[in-house]
C-alpha positions as CSV (number, residue, x, y, z in Angstrom):
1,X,-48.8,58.0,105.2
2,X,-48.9,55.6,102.4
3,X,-45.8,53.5,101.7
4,X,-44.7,54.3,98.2
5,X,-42.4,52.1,96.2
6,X,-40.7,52.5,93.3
7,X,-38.9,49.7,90.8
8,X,-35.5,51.3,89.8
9,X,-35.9,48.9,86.0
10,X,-38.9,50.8,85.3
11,X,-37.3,54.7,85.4
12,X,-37.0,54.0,81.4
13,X,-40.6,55.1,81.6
14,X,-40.1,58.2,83.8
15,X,-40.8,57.0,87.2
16,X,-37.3,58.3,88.3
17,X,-38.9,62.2,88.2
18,X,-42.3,60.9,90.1
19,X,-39.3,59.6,92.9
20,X,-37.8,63.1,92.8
21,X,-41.3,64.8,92.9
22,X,-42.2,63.1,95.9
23,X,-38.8,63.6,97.9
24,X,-39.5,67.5,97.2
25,X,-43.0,67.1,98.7
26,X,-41.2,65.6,101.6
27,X,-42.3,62.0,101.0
28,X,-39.8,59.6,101.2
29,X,-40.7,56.2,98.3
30,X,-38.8,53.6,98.1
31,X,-36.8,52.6,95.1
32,X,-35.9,48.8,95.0
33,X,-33.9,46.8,92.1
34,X,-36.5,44.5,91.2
35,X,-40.4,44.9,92.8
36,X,-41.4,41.3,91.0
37,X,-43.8,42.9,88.5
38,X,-41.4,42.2,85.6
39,X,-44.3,42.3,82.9
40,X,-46.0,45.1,83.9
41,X,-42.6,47.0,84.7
42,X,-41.8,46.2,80.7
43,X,-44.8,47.8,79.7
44,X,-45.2,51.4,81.4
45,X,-45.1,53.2,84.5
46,X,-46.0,51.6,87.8
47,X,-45.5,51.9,92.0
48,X,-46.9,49.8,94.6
49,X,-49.1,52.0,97.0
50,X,-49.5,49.9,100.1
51,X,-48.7,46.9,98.2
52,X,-51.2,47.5,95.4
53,X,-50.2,47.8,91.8
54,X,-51.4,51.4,90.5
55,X,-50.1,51.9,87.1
56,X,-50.7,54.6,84.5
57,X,-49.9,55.4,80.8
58,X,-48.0,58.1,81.7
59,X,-45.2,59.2,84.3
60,X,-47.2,62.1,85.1
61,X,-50.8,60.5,85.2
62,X,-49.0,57.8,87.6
63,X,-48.6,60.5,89.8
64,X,-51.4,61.7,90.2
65,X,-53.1,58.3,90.8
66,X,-50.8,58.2,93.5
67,X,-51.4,61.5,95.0
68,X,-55.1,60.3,94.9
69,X,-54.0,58.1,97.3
70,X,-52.2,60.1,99.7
């Protein structure tokens, strides 16, 4: 299983109900105060998938880029 994680600074653009989506699925991301990626954080949705930046437009297209990768 892929490790998910999840910046709790960048919920503002919806990640928090990706978080929530997963834990329903029965996957358990990680949700950390500060992931390091302060720019891209500031300017739409993101997660690190096994340590690589995937990031979206959208909450919900962030999603399924991750699911892709699951």
């Amino acid at each position: 299983m892929a490790e998910i994680k999840f910046c709790e600074n960048n919920f503002g653009h919806g990640t928090d109900e990706i978080v929530d989506k997963l834990k329903n699925e029965g996957i358990e991301p990680e949700v950390e105060s500060c992931l390091g990626y302060c720019g891209d954080c500031a300017v739409g949705p993101f997660a690190l998938v096994d340590d690589e930046l995937v990031q979206a437009d959208t909450a919900e297209e962030l999603y399924e880029k991750i699911r892709a990768q699951l």
